[in-house]
Every structure is written in C-alpha cells, then in structure tokens.
KOLMAR-950483 format. One record per residue (C-alpha): residue number from 0; residue in one letter; y, z, x. Coordinates in Angstrom, 3 decimals. Each point is the difference from the previous one (the first is absolute). Layout:
% KOLMAR-950483
<atom gumi="NUM" vextor="A" north="Y" up="Z" east="X"/>
...
% end
This chain:
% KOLMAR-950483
<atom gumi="0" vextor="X" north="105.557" up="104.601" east="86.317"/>
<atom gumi="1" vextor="X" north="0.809" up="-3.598" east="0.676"/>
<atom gumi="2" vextor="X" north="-3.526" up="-2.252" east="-0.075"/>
<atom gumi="3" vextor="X" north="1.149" up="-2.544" east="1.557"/>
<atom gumi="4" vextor="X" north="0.275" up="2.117" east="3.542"/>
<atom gumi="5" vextor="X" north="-1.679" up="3.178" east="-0.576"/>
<atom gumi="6" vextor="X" north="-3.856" up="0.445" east="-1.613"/>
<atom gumi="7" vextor="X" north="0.112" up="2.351" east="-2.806"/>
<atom gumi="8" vextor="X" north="-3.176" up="1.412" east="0.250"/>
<atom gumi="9" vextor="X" north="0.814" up="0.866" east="3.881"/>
<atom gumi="10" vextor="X" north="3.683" up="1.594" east="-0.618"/>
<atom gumi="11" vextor="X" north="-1.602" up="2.063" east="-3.125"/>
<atom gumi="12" vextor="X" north="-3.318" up="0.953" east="2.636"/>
<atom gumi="13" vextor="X" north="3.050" up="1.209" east="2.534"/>
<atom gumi="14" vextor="X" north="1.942" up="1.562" east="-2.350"/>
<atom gumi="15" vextor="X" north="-3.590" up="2.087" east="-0.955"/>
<atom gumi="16" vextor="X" north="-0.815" up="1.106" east="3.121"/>
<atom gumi="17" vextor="X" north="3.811" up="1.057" east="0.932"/>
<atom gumi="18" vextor="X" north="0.716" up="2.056" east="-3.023"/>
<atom gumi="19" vextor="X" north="-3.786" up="1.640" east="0.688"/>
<atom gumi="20" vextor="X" north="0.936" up="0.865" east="4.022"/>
<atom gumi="21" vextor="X" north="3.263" up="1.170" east="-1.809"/>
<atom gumi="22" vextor="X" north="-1.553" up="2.051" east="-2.378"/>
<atom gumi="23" vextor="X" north="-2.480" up="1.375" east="2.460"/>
<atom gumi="24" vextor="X" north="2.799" up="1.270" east="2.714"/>
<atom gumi="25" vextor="X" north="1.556" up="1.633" east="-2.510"/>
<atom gumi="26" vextor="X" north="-3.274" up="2.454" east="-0.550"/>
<atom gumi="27" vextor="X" north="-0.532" up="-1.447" east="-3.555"/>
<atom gumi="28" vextor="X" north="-3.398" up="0.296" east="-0.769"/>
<atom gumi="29" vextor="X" north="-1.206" up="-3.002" east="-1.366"/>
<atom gumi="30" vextor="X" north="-3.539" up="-0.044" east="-2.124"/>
<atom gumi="31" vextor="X" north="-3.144" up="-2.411" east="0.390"/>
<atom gumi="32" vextor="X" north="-0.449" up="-2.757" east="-0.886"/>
<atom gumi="33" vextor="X" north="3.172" up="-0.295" east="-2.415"/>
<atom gumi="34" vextor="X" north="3.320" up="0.580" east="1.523"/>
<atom gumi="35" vextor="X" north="2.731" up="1.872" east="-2.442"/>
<atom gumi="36" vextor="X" north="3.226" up="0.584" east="1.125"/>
<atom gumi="37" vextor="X" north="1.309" up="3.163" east="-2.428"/>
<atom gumi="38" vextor="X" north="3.606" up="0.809" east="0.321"/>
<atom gumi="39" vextor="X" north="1.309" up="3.444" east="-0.881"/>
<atom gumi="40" vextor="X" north="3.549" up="0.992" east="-0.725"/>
<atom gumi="41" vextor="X" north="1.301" up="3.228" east="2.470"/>
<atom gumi="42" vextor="X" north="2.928" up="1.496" east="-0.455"/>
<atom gumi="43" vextor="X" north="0.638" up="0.663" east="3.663"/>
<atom gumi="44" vextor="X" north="0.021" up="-2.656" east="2.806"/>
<atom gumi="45" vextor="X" north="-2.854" up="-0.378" east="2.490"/>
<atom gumi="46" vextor="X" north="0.714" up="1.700" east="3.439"/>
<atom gumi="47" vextor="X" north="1.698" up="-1.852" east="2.545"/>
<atom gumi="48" vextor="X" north="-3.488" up="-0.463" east="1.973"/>
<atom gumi="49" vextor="X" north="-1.702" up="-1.642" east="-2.737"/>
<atom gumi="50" vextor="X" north="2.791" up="-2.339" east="-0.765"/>
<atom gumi="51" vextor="X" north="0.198" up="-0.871" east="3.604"/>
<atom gumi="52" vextor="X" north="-4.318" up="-0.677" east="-0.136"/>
<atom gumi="53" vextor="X" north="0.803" up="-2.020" east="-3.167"/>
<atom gumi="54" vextor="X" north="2.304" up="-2.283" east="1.181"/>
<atom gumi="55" vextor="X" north="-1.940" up="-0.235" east="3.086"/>
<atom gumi="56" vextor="X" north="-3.265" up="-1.087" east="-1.885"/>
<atom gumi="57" vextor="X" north="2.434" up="-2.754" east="-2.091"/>
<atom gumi="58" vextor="X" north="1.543" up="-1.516" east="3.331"/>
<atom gumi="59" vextor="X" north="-1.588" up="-3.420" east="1.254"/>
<atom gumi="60" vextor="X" north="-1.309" up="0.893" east="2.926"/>
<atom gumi="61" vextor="X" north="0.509" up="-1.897" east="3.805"/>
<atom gumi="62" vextor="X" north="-3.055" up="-2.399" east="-0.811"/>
<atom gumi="63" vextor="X" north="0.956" up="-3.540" east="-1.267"/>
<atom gumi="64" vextor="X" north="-0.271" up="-0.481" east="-3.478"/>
<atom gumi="65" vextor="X" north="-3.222" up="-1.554" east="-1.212"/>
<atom gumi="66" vextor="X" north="0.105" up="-3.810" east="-1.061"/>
<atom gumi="67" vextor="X" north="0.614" up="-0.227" east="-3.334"/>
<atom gumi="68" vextor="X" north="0.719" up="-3.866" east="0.152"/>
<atom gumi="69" vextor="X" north="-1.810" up="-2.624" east="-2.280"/>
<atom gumi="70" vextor="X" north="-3.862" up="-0.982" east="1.488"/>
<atom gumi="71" vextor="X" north="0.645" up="-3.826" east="0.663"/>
<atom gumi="72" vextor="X" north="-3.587" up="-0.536" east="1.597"/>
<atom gumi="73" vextor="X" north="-1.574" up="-0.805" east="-3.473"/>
<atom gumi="74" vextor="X" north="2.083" up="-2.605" east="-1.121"/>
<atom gumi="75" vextor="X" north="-1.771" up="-2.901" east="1.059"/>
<atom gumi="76" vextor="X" north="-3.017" up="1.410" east="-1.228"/>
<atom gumi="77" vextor="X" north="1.686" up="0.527" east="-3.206"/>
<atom gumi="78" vextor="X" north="1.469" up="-3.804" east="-0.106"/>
<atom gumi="79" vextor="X" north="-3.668" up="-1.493" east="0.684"/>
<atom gumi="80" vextor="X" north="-0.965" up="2.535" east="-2.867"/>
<atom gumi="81" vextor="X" north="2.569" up="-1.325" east="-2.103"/>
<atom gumi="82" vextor="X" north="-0.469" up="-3.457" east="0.260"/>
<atom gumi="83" vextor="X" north="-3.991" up="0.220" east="-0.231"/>
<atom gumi="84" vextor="X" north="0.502" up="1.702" east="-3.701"/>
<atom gumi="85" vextor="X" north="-1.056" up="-1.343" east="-2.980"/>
<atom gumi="86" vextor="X" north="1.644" up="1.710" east="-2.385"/>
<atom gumi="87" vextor="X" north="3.465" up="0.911" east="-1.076"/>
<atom gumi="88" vextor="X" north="2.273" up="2.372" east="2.288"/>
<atom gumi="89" vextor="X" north="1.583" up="2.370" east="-2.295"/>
<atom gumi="90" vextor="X" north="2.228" up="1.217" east="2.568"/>
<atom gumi="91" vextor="X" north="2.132" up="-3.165" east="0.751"/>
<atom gumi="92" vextor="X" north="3.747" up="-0.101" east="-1.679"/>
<atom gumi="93" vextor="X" north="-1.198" up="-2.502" east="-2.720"/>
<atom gumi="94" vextor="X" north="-2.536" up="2.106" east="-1.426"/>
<atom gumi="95" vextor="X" north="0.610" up="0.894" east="-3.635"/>
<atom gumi="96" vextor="X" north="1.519" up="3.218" east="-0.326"/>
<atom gumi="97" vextor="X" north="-0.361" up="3.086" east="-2.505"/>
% end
C-alpha cells in the first residue's frame, strides 16, 4: 500500500470486510468472536457450482470502491500541534537513528 495516497488502516479495514463477505458466500462457517480461516487439502476439485459461488463472492462488485485515499483534513491541526511542542519530534528525518 502506498501512504502517501492510500490510508493503511482503511485499505487493511476493506480488505477485512471483503475477504469476510467472501468467506461468508462461500458457506464457510466462520466462529465468534475470532475469525480462522482453516484450509484443507481435497483430492478432488469443488463442483462447478461452488467454484462459480466462489468466484462470485471474490468479484468487486458494481459499487464504487471505498476511499482509501490519505485524510488531509488534520493537517493543519497537526502543523499548529507541531509548532506549539515543546519537546523533541522523534519522527522528523534528523532524528538519531537505531
């Protein structure tokens, strides 16, 4: 995920909730309140049908994808915030590094 135009925390929320609706469609039962995906080896391939309900569950559906883009509507609260501090920003380039 590129930061600089996508919010990680918002792409990894989306990618949650589609692999759940995914999971879900395809009749998986899925336990409370701790989600486990368990993966067992067959020798034989699903049916046609439940392929077809798979790959239906996986597609992106018609709605436009969700924003993922970087929140800008903080950052001048974030520049007063940084200029009002007192002590020493640890994230700027010239901080000493491990």
């Amino acid at each position: 995920v590129d930061q600089r135009s996508h919010d990680f925390l918002v792409v990894k929320s989306e990618a949650i909730r589609k692999t759940k609706l995914a999971l879900e469609e395809a009749e998986m039962d899925m336990p409370e309140p701790i989600y486990r995906v368990q993966i067992t080896e067959h020798s034989a391939a699903p049916p046609p049908q439940k392929k077809a309900l798979i790959a239906a569950a996986v597609q992106l559906s018609d709605a436009p994808p969700p924003d993922t883009s970087v929140q800008k509507d903080l950052a001048g609260a974030i520049d007063v915030d940084m200029r009002s501090r007192e002590s020493e920003d640890l994230l700027r380039n010239e901080a000493p590094k491990e």
